[in-house]
N, CA, C and O of each residue as an XYZ file, in Angstrom:
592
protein
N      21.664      1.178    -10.428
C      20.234      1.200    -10.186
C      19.838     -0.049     -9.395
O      19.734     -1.136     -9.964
N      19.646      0.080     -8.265
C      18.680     -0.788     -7.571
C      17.400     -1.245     -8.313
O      16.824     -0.309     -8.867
N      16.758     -2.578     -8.472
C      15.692     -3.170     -9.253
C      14.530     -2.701     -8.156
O      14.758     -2.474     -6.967
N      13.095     -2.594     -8.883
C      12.022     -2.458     -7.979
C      11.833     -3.753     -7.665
O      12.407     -4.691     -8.218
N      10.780     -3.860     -6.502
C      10.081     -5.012     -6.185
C       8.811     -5.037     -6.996
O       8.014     -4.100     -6.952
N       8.662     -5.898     -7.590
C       7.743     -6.093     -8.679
C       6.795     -7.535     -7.928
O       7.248     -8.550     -7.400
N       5.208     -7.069     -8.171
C       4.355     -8.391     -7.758
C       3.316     -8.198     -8.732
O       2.950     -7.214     -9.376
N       2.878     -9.586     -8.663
C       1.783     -9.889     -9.747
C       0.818    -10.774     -9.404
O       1.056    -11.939     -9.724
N      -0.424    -10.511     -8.725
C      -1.385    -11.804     -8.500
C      -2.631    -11.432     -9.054
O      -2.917    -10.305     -9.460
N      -3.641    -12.818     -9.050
C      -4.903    -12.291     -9.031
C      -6.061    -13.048     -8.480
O      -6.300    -14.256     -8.483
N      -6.933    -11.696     -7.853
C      -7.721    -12.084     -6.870
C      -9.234    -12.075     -7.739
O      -9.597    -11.387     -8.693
N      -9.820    -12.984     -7.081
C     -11.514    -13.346     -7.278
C     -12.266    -12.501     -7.227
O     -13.368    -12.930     -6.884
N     -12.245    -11.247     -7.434
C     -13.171    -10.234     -7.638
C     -12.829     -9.087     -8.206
O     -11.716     -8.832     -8.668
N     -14.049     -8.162     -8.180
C     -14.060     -7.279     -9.090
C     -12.282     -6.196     -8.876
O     -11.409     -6.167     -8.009
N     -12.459     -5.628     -9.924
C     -11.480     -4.158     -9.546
C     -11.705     -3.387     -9.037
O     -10.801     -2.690     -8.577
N     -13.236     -3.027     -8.798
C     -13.411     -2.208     -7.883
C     -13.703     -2.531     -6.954
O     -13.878     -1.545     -6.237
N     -13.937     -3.654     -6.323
C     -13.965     -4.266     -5.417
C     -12.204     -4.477     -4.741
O     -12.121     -4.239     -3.536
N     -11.464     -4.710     -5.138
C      -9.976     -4.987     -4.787
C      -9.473     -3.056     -4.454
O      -8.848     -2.593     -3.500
N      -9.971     -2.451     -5.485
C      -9.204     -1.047     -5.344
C      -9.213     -0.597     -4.226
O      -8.234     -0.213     -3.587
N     -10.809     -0.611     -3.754
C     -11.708     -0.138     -2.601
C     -10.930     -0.611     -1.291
O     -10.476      0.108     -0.400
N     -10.881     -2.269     -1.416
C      -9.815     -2.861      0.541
C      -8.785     -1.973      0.078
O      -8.554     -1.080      0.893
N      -7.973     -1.924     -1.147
C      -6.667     -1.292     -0.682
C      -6.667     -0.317     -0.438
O      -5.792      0.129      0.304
N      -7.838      0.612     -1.046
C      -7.232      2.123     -0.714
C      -8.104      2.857      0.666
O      -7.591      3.577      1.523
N     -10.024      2.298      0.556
C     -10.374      2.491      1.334
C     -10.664      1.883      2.483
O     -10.871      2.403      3.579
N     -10.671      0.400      2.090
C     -10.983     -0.529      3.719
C      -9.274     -0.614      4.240
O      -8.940     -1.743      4.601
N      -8.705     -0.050      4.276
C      -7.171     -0.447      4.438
C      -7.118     -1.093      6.066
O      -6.434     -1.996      6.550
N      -8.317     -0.062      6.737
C      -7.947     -0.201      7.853
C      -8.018     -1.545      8.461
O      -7.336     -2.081      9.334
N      -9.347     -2.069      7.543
C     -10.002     -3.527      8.023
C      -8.500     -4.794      8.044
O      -8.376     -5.706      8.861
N      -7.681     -4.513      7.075
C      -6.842     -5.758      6.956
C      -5.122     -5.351      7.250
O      -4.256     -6.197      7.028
N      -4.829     -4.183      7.688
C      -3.687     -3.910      7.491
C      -2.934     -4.161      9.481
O      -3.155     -3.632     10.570
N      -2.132     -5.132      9.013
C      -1.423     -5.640     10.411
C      -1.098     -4.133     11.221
O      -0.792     -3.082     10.658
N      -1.269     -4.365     12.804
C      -0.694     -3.494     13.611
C       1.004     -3.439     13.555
O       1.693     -2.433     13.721
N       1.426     -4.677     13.301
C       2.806     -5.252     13.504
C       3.536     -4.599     12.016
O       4.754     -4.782     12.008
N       2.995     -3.877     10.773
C       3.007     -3.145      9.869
C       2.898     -1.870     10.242
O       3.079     -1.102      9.298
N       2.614     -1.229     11.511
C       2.225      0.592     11.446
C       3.516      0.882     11.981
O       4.536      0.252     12.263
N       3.027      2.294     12.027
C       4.723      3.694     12.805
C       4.222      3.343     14.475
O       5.206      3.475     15.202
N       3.186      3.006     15.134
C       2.584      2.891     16.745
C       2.702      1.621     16.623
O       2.210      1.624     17.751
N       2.918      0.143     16.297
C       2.645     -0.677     16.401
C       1.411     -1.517     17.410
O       1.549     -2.587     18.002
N       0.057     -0.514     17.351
C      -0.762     -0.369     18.500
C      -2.134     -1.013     18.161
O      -2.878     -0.036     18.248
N      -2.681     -1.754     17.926
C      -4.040     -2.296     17.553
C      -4.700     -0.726     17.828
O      -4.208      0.278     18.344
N      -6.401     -1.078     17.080
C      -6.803      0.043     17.103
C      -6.629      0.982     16.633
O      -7.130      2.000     17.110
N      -5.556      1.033     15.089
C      -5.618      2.367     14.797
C      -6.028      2.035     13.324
O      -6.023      0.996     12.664
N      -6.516      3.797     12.978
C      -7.073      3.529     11.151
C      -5.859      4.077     10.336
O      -4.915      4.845     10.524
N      -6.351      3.313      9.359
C      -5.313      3.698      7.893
C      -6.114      4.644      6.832
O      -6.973      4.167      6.091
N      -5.731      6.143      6.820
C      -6.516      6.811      5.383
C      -5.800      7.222      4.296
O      -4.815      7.960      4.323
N      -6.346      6.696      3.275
C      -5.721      7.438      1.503
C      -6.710      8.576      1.529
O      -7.852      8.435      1.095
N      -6.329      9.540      1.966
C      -7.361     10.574      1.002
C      -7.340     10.667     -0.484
O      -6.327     10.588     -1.180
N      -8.604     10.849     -0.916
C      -8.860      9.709     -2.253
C      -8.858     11.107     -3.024
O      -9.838     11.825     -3.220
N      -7.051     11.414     -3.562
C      -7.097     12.551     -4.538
C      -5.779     12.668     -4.967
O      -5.092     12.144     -4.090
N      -5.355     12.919     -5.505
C      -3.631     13.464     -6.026
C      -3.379     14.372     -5.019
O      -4.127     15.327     -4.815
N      -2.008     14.067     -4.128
C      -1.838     15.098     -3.509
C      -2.253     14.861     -1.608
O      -1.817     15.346     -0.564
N      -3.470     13.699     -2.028
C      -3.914     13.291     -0.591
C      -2.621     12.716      0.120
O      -1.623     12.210     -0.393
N      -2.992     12.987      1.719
C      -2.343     12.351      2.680
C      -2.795     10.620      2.796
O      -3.961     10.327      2.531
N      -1.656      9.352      3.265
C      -1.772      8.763      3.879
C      -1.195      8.624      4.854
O       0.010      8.830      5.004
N      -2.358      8.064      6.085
C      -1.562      8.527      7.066
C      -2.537      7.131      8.238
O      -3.530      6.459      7.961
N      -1.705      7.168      9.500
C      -2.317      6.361     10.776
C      -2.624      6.714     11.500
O      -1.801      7.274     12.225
N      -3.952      6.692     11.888
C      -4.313      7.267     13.437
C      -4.489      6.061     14.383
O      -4.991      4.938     14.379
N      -3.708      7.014     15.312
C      -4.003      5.479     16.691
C      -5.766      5.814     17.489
O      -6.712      6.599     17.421
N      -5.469      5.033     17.947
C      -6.869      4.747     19.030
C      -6.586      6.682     19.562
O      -7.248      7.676     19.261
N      -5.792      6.592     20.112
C      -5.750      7.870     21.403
C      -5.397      9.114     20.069
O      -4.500      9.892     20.393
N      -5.902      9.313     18.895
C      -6.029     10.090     17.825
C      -4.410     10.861     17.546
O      -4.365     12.031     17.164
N      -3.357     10.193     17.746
C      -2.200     10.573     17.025
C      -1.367     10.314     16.205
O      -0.614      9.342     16.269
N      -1.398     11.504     14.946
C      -1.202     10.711     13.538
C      -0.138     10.388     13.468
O       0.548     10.842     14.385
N       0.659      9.441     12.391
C       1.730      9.360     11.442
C       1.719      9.044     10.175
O       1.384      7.955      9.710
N       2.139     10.130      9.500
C       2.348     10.225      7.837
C       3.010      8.867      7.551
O       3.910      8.260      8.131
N       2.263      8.589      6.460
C       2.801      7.252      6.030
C       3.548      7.760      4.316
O       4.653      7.292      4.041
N       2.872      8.674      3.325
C       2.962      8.976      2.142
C       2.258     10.034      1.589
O       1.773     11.001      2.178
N       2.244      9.780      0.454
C       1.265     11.130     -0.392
C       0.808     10.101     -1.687
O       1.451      9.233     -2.277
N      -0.431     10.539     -1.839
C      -1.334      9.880     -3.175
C      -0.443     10.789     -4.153
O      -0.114     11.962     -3.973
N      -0.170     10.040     -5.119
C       0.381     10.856     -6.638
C      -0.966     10.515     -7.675
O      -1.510     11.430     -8.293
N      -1.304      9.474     -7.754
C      -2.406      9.444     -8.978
C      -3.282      8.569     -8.155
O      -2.969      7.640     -7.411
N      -4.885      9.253     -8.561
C      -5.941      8.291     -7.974
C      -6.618      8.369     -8.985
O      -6.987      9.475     -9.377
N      -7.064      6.815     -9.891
C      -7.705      6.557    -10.750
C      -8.579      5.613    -10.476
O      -8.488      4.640    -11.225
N      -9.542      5.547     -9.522
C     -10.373      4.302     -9.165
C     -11.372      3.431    -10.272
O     -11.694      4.282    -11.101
N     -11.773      2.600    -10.515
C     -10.324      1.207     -9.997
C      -9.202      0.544    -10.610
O      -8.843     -0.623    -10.453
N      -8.533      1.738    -11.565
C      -7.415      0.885    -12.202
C      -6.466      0.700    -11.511
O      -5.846     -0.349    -11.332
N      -6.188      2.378    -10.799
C      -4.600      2.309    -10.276
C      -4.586      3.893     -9.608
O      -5.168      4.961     -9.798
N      -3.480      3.301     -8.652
C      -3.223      4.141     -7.470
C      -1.679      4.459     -7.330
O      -0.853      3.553     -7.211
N      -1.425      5.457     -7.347
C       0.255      5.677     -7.167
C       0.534      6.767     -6.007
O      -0.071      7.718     -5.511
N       1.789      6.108     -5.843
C       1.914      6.792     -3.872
C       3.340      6.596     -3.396
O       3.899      5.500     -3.380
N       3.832      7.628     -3.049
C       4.823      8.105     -2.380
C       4.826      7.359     -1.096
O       3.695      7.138     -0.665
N       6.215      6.734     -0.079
C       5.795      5.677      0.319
C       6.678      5.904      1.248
O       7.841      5.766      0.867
N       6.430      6.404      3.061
C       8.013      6.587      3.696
C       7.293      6.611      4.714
O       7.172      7.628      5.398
N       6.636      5.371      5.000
C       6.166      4.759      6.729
C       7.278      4.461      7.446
O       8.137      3.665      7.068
N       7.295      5.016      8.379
C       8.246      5.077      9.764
C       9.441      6.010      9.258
O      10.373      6.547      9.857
N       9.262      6.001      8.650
C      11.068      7.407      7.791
C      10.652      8.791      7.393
O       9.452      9.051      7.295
N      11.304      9.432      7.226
C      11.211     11.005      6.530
C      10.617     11.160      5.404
O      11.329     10.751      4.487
N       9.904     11.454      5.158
C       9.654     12.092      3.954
C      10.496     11.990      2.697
O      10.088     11.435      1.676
N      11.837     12.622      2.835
C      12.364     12.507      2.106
C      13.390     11.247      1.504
O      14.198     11.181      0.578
N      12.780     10.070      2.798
C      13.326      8.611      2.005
C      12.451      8.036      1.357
O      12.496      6.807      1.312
N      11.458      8.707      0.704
C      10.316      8.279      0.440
C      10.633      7.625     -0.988
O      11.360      8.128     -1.846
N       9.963      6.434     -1.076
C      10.047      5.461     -2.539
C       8.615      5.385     -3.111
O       7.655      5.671     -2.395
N       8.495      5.082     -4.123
C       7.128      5.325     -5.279
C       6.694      3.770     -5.524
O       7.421      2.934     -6.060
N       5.134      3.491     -4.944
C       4.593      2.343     -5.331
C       3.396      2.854     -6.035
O       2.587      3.709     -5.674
N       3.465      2.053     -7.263
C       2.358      1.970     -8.289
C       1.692      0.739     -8.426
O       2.186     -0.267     -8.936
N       0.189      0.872     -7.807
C      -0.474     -0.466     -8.059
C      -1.716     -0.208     -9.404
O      -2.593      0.644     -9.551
N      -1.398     -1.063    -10.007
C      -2.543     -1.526    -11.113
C      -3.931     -2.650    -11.014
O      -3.567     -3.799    -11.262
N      -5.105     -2.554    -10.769
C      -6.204     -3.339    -11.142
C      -6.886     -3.378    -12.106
O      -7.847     -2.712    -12.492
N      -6.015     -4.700    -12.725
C      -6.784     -4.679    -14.155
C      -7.587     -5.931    -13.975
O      -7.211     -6.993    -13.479
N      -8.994     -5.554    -14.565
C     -10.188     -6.569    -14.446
C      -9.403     -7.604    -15.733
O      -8.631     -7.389    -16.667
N     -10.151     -8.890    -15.116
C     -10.104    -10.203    -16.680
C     -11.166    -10.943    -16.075
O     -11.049    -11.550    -15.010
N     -12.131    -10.888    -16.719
C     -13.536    -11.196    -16.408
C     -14.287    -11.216    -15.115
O     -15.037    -10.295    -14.793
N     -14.037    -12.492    -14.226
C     -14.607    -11.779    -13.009
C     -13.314    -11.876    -11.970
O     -13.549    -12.140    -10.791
N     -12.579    -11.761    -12.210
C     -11.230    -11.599    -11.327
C     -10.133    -10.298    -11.504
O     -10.342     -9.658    -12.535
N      -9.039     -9.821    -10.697
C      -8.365     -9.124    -11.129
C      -7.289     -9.250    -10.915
O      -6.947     -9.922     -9.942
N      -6.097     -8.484    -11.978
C      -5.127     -8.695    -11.427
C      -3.999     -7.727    -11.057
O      -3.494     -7.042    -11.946
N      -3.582     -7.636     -9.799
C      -2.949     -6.821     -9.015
C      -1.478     -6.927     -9.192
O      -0.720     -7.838     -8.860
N      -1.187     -5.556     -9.915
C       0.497     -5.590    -10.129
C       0.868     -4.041     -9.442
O       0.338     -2.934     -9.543
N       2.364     -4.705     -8.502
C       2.940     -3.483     -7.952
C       3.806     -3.497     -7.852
O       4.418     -4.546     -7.653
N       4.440     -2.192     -7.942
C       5.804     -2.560     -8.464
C       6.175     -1.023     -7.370
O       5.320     -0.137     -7.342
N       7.093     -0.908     -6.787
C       8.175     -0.664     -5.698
C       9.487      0.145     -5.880
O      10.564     -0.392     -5.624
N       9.419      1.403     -6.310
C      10.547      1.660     -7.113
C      11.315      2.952     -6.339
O      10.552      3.416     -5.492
N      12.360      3.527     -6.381
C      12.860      4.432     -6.021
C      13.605      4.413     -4.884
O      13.652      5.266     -3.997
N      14.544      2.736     -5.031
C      15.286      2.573     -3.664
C      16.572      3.661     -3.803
O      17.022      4.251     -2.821
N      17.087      3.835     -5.153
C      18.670      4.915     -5.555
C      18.244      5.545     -4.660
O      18.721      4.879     -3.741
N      17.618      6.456     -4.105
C      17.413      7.501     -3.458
C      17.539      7.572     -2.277
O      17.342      8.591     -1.615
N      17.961      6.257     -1.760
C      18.211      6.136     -0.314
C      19.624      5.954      0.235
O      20.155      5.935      1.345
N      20.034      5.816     -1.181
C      21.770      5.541     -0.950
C      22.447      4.700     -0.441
O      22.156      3.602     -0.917
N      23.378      4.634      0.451
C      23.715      3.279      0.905
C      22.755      2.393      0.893
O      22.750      1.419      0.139
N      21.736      2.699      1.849
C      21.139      2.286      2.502
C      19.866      1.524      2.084
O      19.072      0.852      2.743
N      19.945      1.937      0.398
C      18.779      1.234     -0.633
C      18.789      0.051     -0.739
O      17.632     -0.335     -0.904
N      19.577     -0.857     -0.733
C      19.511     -2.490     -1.761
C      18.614     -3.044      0.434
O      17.535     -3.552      0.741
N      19.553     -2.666      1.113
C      19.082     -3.242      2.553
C      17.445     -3.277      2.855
O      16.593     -4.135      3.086
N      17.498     -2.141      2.746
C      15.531     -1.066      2.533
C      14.523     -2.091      1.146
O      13.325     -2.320      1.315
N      15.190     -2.519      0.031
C      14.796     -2.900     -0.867
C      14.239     -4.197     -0.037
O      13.066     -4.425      0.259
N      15.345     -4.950      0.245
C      14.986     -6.395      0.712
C      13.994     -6.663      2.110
O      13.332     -7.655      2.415
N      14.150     -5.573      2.697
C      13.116     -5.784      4.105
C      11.845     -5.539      3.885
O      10.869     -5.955      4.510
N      11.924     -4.454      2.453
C      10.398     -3.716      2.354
C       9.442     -5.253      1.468
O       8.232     -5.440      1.339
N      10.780     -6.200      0.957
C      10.177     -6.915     -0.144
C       9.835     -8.340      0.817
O       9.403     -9.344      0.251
N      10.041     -8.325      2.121
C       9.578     -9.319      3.240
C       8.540     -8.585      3.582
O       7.689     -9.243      4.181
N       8.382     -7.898      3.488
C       7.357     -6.560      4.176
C       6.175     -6.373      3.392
O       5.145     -5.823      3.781
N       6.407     -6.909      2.162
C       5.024     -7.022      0.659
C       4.954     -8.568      1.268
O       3.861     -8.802      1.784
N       5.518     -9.224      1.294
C       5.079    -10.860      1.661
C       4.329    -10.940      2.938
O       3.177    -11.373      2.896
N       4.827    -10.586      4.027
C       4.148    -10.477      4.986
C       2.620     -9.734      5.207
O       1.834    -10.082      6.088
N       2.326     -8.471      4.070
C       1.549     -7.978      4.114
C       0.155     -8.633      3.289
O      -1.046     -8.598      3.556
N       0.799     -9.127      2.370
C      -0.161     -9.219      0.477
C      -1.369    -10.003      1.431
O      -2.516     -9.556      1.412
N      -0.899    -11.617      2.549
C      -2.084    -12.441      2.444
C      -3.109    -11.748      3.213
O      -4.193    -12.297      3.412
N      -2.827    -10.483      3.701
C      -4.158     -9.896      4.284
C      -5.019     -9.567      3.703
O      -6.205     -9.896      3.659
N      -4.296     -8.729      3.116
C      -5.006     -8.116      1.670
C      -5.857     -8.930      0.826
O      -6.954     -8.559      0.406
N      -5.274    -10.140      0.573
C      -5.991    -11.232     -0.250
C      -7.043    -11.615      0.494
O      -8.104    -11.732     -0.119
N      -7.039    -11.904      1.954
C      -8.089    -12.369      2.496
C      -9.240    -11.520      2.752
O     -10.375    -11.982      2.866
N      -8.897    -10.006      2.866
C      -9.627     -9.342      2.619
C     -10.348     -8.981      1.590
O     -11.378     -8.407      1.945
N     -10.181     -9.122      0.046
C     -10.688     -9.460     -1.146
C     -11.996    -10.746     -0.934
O     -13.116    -10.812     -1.440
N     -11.364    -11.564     -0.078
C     -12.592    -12.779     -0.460
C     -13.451    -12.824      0.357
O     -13.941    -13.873      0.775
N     -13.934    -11.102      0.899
C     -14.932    -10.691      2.092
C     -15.682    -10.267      0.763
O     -15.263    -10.196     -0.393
N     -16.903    -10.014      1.296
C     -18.324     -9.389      0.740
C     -18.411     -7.704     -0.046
O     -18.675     -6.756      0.694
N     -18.218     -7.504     -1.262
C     -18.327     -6.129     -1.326
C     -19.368     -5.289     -0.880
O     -20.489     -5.610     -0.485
N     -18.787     -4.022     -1.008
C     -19.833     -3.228     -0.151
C     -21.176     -2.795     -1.110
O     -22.110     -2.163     -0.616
């Protein structure tokens, strides 16, 4: 068994405030140098349901599947099938949790289902887990914007 990538922080605001950048402002903070087009200008959508698509649209409106929503519980937690730039079927399972502690929250995600990629899992494990580092301080900085 390959280990998940497991993270744990917490940000200065609400949970529903944090749920909301990740699932619905995605587009506002999520690097171009992170998409399947690597193209400024494009949006990021969770359709906000079990079962929803995520996916990227570029500027010139052509998509790429990024995953599938498995559980949408706003604002505790969000779980999602996860195979940006790959098939479908290399797809790995991230589960994020927002749990409020007074006026802050804290964001745990955990990264799981590298076995399934076979060889090719522990490699995939470690790039995707430069790939949460590179990504998280957007995210964070996007938290310490204005809720809606």
């Amino acid at each position: 068994m390959i280990e998940p990538i497991e993270l744990e922080f917490t940000e200065a605001c609400s949970s529903e405030h944090a749920f909301e950048v990740w699932a619905a402002k995605t587009s506002l903070w999520w690097p171009h140098d992170h998409s399947v087009s690597g193209e400024p200008g494009f949006s990021v959508t969770f359709e906000p349901r079990p079962g929803g698509r995520i996916f990227e649209r570029t500027a010139g409106g052509v998509e790429h599947d990024w995953g599938k929503v498995l559980t949408w519980e706003p604002p505790r937690r969000i779980t999602y099938l996860w195979h940006i730039g790959s098939d479908r079927t290399n797809a790995t399972k991230v589960d994020i949790t927002f749990t409020s502690q007074g006026d802050a929250t804290i964001v745990t995600i955990v990264h799981r289902g590298w076995e399934r990629l076979g060889a090719a899992g522990a490699d995939r494990r470690q790039l995707n887990q430069k790939g949460w580092v590179g990504l998280l301080p957007h995210f964070v900085a996007a938290c310490a914007g204005p809720p809606s």
